[in-house]
C-alpha positions as CSV (number, residue, x, y, z in Angstrom):
1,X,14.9,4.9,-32.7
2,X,11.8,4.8,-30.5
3,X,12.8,1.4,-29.1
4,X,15.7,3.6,-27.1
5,X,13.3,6.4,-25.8
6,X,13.1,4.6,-22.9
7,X,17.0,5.5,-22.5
8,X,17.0,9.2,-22.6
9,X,14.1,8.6,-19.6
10,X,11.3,10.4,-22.1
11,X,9.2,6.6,-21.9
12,X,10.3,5.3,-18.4
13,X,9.1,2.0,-17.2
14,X,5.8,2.3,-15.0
15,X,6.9,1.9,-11.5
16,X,4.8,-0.5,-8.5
17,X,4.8,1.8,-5.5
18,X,3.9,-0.1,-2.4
19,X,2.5,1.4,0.5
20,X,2.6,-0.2,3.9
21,X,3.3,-0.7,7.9
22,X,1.5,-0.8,11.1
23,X,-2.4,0.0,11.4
24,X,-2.5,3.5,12.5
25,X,0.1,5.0,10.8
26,X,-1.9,6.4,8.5
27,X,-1.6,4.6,5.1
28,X,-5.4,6.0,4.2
29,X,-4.6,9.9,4.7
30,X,-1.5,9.5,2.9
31,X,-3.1,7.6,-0.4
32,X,-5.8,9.7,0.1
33,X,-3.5,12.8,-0.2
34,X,-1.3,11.4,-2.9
35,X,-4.6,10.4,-5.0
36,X,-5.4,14.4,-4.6
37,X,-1.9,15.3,-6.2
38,X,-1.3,13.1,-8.4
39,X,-4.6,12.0,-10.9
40,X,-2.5,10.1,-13.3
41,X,-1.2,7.6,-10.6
42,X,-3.6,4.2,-10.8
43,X,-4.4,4.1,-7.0
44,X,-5.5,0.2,-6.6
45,X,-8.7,-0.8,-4.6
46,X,-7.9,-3.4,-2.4
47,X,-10.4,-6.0,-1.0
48,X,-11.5,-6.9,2.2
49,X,-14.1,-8.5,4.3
50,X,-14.6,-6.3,7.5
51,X,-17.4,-4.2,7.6
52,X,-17.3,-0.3,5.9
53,X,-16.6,2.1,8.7
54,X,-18.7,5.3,8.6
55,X,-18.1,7.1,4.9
56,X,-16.3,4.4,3.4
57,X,-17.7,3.6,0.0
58,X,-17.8,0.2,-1.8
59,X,-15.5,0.2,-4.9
60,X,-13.9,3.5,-3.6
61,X,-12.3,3.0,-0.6
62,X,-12.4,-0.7,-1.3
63,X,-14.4,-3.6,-2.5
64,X,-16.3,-4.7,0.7
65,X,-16.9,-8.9,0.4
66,X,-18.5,-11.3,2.4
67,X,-16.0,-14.3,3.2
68,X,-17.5,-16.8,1.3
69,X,-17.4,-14.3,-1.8
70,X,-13.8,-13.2,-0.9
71,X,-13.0,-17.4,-0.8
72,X,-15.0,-17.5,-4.1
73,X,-12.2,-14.7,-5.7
74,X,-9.2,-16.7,-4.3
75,X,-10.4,-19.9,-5.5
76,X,-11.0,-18.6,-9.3
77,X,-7.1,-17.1,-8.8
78,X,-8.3,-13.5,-8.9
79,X,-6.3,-11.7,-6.2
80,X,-2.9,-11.1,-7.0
81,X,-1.7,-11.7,-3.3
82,X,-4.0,-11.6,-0.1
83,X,-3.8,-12.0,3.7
84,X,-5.6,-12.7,6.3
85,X,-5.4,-9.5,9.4
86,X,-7.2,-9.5,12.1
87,X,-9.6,-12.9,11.3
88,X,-10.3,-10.7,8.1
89,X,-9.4,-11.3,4.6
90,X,-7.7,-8.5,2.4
91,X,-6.5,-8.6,-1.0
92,X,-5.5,-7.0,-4.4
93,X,-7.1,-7.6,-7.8
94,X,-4.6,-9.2,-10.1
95,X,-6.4,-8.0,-13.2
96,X,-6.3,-4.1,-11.5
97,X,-2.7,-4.0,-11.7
98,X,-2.3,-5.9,-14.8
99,X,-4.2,-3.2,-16.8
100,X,-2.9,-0.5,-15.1
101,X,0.7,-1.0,-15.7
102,X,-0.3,-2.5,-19.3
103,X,-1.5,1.4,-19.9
104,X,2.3,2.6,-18.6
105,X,0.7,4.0,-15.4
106,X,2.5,4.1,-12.6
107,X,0.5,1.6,-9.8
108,X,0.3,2.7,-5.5
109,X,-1.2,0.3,-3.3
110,X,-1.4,0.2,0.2
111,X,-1.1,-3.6,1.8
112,X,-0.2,-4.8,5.6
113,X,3.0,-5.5,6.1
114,X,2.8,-9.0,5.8
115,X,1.5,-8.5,2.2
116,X,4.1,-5.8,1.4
117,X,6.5,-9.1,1.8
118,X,4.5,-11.0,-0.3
119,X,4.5,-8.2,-3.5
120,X,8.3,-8.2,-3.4
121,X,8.8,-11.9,-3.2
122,X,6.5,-11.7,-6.7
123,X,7.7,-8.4,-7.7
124,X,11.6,-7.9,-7.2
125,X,11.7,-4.3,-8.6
126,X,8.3,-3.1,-6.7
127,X,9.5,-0.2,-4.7
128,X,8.5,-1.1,-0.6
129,X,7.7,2.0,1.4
130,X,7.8,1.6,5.0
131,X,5.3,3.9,6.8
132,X,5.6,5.0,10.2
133,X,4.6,7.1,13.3
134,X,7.4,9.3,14.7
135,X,7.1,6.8,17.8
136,X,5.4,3.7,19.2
137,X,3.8,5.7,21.8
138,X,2.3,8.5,19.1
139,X,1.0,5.2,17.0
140,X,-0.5,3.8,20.3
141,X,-2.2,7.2,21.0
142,X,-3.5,7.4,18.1
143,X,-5.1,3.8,17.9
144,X,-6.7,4.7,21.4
145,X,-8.0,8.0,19.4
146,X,-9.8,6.2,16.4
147,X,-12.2,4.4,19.4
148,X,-13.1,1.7,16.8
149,X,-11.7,-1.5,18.9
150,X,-12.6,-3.0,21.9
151,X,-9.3,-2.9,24.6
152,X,-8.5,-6.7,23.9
153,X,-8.8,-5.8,20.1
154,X,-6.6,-3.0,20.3
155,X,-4.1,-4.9,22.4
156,X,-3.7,-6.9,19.7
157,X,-2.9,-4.5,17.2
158,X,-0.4,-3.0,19.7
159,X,1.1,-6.1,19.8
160,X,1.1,-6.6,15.7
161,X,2.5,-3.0,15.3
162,X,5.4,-4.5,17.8
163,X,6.2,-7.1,15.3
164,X,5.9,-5.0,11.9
165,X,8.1,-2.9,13.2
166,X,10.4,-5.7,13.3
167,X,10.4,-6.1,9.7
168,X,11.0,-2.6,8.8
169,X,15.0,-3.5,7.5
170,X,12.6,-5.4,4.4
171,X,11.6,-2.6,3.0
172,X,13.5,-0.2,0.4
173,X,12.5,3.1,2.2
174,X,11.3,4.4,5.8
175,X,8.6,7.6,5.7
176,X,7.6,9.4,8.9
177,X,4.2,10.6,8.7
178,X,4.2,13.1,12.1
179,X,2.0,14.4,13.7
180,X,0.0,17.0,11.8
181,X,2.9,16.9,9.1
182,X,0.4,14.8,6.5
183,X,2.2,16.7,3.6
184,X,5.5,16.1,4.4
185,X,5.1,12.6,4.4
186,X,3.6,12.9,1.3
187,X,6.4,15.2,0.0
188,X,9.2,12.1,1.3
189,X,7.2,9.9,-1.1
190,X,7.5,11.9,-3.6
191,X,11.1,12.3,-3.5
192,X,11.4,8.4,-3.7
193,X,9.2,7.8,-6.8
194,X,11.4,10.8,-8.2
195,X,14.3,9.1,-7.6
196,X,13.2,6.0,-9.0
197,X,12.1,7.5,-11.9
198,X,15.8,8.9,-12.9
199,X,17.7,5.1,-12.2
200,X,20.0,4.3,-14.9
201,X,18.4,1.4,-15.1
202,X,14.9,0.9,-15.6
203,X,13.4,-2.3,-14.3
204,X,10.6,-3.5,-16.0
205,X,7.4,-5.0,-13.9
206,X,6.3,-8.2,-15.0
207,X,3.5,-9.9,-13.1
């Protein structure tokens, strides 16, 4: 009998949530607010090897690395997919997500969009949430308003935000985070890990 709970929805399969799109959308506000409503999601900690900015915490926000430490990781097979953005290395812990969905948790993280590709090529049934400003010219703006690149450096995101955008049709869903409209967005995500919650069927996540 308990091998068809999973049926009646009362054991559902633990569901990969991927968060993703341009820099300056806001991917860190939105997990941030999504970690504060739901507790029982496993929020991963991705890897990278840019500097912290002011208030980010090692281990928290992410695991900050040195490049030859973040090649060390890739070499011993550790990272279950990683990039390079930005001549900077970023990455997520294989064994993270292993144990997490291993413990029927359901697993958000937030990768570039390039990576986002890369989790569904492995992961078929990971659900691919495309974030986004409600135009290129609020997403500019509010790159200009973060003050943290040089103008050639933010060109370049400008010009990478161009391109995601491009790839938006590989993703299962599009979320608009406005303007001062933080919840809402997080609201819209809501609604999609609801819905994939009450598929007929369930598909399993195997890594």
């Amino acid at each position: 009998m308990s091998q068809n709970l999973a049926w009646f929805g009362i054991n559902p399969e633990p569901l990969l949530i991927v968060i993703s799109g341009p820099s300056g959308v806001g991917k860190d506000a939105v997990v941030q607010r999504l970690k504060e409503r739901n507790p029982d999601f496993h929020f991963v900690v991705t890897a990278n090897t840019r500097l912290p900015r002011p208030n980010e915490v090692h281990g928290v926000d992410y695991f900050f690395y040195s490049k030859e430490e973040f090649q060390r990781r890739i070499d011993a097979g550790e990272f279950f997919e990683y990039t390079q953005v930005y001549n900077d290395y970023k990455g997520i812990p294989r064994a993270q997500v292993v144990e997490a969905l291993d413990s029927g948790c359901d697993v958000v993280m937030r990768v570039d969009v390039q990576g986002a590709a890369t989790v569904k090529k492995k992961v078929p049934s990971a659900i691919l949430i495309f974030l986004t400003t409600a135009s290129e010219e609020e997403l500019v703006e509010r790159l200009r308003r973060r003050r943290t690149d040089s103008e050639q450096e933010l060109q370049v995101r400008i010009e990478t935000a161009h391109q995601e955008y491009q790839r938006m049709d590989q993703f299962d869903y599009k979320v608009v985070n406005r303007e001062g409209e933080l919840d809402k967005a997080v609201d819209d995500i809501h609604d999609i890990i609801n819905a994939e919650r009450h598929r007929v069927q369930q598909h399993k996540v195997s890594l």
